[in-house]
N, C-alpha and C positions, 0 to 999 in steps of 0.2 A: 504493500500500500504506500503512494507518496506521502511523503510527510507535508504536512501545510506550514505557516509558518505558527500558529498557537500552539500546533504541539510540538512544532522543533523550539521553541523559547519553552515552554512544559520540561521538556526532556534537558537543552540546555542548564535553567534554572536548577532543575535537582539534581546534575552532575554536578554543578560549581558546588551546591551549596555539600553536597558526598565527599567534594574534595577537600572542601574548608572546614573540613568535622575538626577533626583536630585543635587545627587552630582556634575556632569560635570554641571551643572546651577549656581550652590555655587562658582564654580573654573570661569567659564568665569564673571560672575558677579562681584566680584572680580577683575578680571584682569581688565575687561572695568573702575571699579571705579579708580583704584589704574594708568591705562596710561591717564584717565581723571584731576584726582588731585593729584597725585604722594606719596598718602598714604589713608589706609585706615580709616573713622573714626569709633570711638567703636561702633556706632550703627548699622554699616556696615558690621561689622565682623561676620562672619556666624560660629554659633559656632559648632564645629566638620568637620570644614569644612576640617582642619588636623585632621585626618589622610584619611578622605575617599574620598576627592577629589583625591588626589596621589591616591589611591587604584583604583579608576574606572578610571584614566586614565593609570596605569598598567594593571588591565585587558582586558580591548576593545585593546588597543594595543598589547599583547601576545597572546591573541585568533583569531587578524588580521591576524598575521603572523604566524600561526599553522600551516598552509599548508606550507609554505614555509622552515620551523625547519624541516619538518616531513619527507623530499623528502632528504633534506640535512645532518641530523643528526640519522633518521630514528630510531634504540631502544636507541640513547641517547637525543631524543623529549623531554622528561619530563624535562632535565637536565638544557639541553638548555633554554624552555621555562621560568622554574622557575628563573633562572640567568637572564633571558633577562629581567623579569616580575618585579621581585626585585630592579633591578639597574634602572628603568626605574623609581618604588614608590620613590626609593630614591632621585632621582636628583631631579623627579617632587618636594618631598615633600623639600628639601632644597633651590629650586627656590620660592615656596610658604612662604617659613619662612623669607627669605629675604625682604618681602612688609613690608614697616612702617605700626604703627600700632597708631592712638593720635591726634593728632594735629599737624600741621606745625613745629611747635617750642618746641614738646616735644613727638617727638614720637619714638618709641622703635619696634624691629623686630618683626615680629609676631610671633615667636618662644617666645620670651617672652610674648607675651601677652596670649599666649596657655600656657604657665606652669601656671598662674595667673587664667587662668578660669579651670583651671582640677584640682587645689592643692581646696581639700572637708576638708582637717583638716590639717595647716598648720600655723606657723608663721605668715606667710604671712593673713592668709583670718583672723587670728584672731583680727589684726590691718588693718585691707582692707581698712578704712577710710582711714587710713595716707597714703597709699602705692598704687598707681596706677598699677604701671608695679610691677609682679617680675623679680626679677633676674634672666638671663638665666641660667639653666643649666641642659646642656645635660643626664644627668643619670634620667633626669625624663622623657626623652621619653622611656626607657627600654621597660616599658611592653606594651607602647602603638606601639611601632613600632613593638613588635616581634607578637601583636595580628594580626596587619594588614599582614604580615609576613606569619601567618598563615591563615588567609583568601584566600590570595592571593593561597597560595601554596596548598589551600585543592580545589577551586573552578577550579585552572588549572591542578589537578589529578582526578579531575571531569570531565570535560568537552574533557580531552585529551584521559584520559580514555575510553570513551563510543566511542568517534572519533578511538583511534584505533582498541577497539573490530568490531566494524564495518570494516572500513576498511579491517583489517585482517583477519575478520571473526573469530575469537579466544575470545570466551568468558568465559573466564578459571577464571579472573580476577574480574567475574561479580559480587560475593559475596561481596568481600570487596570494590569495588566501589559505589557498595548500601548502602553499611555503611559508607563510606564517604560520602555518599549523605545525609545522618539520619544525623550523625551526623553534618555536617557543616550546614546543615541548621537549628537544633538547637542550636549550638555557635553561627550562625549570628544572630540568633531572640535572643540570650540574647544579644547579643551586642546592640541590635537596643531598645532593654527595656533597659537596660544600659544607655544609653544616653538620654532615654527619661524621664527614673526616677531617675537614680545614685542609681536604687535597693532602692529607699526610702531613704536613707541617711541622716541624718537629722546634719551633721557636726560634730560632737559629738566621743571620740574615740572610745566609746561603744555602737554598733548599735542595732536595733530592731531586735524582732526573726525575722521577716518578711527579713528583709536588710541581718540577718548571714545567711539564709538559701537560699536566692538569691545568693551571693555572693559566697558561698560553692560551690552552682550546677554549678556555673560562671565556678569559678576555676578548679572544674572534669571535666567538661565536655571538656572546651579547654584542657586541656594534654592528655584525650582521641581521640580528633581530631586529636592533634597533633603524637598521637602514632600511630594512626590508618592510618594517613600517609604514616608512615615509612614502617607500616606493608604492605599496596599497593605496596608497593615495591618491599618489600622482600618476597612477597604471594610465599607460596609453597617451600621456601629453605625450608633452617636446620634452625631447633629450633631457636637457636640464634641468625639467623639473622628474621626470619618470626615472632618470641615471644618473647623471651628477650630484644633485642633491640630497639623491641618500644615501650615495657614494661617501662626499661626505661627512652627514650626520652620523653615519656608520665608524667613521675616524673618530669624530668629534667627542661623540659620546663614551667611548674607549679611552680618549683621553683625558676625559672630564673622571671615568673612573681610575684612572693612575694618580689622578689628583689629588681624588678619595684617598688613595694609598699613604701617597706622600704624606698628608694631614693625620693618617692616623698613627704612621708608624716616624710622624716627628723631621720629617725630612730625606727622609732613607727608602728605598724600595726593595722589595726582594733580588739576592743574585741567584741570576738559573745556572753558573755556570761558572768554566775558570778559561780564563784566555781573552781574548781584544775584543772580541762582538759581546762580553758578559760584563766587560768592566766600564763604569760610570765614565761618560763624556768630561773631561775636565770645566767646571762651573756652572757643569747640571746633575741632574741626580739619575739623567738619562743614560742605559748603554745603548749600544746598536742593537742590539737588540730586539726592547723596549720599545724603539720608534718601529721597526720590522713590525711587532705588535700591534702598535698605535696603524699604521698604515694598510696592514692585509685587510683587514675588515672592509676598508673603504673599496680594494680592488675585487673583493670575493661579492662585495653586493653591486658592484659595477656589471660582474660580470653575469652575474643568476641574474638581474634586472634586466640586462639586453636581451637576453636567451629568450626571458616571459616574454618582453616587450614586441619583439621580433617575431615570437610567436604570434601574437595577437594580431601582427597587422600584415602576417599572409594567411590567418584565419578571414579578414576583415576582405583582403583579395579574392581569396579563395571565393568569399560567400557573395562580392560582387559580380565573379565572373558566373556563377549559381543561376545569380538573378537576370544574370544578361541575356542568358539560353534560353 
């Protein structure tokens, strides 16, 4: 039987919300602990419960109200959605950070207690004995908010996507929605090994081949996500807006997460390596490397862009010379 589009948003909604089980149990469990005893204690603390509690409760929320953007905002749904989707992680996750976090008599926001458990090579964990809390500070959510950032905004050009091919019956879009589909569900499985191993990490600023070649594919793969995106957008313009530009943002956002890096681990970045492409550029904190990093993402979604794009416009041939017969 075709699916229509009420019961692919049906069947969508109850997958996200089967996937956010977890997470929405870390947020209420929490909350029940913290209006029980007005803080939480460390052994209470769920850890990663920032950023993905705020995440699944932006997503079940913005895919709730999909019907409702889509009747009223109609081709600017996506826009909508993602704005409503985004400010909704955010306040969630700045209401979340606000719970103490310690003991009655010496406890600190949980925004600090999350920079103290995510900091893997830092001042801070190198004297951890002496130093319970670290110090807040905001530049070290960077790359962990624009990851969630982009979860958010690739699983709602997912789900809104296939809602309005149906709908409208226009499945023009379908190519590159499948490749957001590839690709986001491989950035979320690295994410989800990420957390569960830190990519083997072992503290140290010089990691295992095992941890650089994790962490590499980490890095390409999200600014490919993230280009690929942009290119769902702009499928089918000009050049520069369908291939260059999320060529680009695909760089961009790769290096806005090295930024993150930098910010958390104090000026330093992980070394993958021993020899002249591993070691820091003199008066940056870059090696050859690093930019090799920063850079593929932009040519890997240059080049899956052309390949859709090109497909689409000797579909487009194809189906005029159709109509010509």
């Amino acid at each position: 039987m075709r699916m229509n589009s009420t019961k692919f948003y049906i069947v969508s909604l109850g997958v996200i919300i089967a996937s956010c089980f977890y997470p929405i149990y870390m947020g209420i469990n929490t909350i029940r602990i913290y209006l029980k005893v007005g803080y939480l204690e460390l052994d209470n603390l769920y850890q990663y419960m920032i950023p993905y509690t705020p995440i699944a409760i932006s997503l079940i929320l913005s895919i709730i109200i999909m019907p409702i953007l889509y009747k009223l905002l109609k081709k600017y749904t996506l826009l909508g959605m993602s704005v409503v989707a985004i400010l909704i992680f955010l306040i969630a996750e700045m209401q979340f950070e606000k719970i103490p976090v310690g003991v009655p008599d010496a406890s600190q926001p949980l925004e600090s207690w999350q920079l103290y458990q995510c900091s893997s090579f830092s001042f801070v964990q190198r004297v951890y004995e002496e130093v319970m809390f670290a110090p807040n500070n905001p530049g070290f959510k960077i790359h962990y908010d624009i990851i969630s950032i982009v979860i958010i905004l690739i699983v709602i050009n997912v789900v809104f996507g296939i809602f309005r091919m149906i709908k409208e019956e226009n499945c023009e879009k379908k190519a590159p929605i499948v490749t957001q589909l590839i690709s986001g569900i491989i950035f979320i499985g690295l994410c989800i090994l990420a957390c569960c191993t830190a990519f083997f990490r072992d503290g140290y600023q010089q990691v295992s081949p095992i941890s650089a070649i994790l962490m590499s594919i980490f890095f390409i793969v999200y600014g490919i996500t993230g280009g690929i995106y942009i290119g769902c957008i702009f499928f089918g313009k000009r050049k520069v807006l369908s291939r260059i530009m999320p060529s680009i943002v695909a760089s961009l956002v790769t290096l806005i997460m090295y930024i993150g890096e930098l910010t958390l681990m104090e000026g330093i970045l992980y070394i993958y390596g021993k020899g002249l492409l591993f070691e820091p550029v003199p008066n940056i904190a870059f090696a050859p490397i690093d930019i090799i990093i920063i850079v593929l993402p932009g040519m890997f979604t240059y080049l899956i862009l052309t390949l859709l794009n090109r497909k689409n416009t000797q579909q487009h041939i194809d189906n005029k010379s159709l109509k010509s017969k």
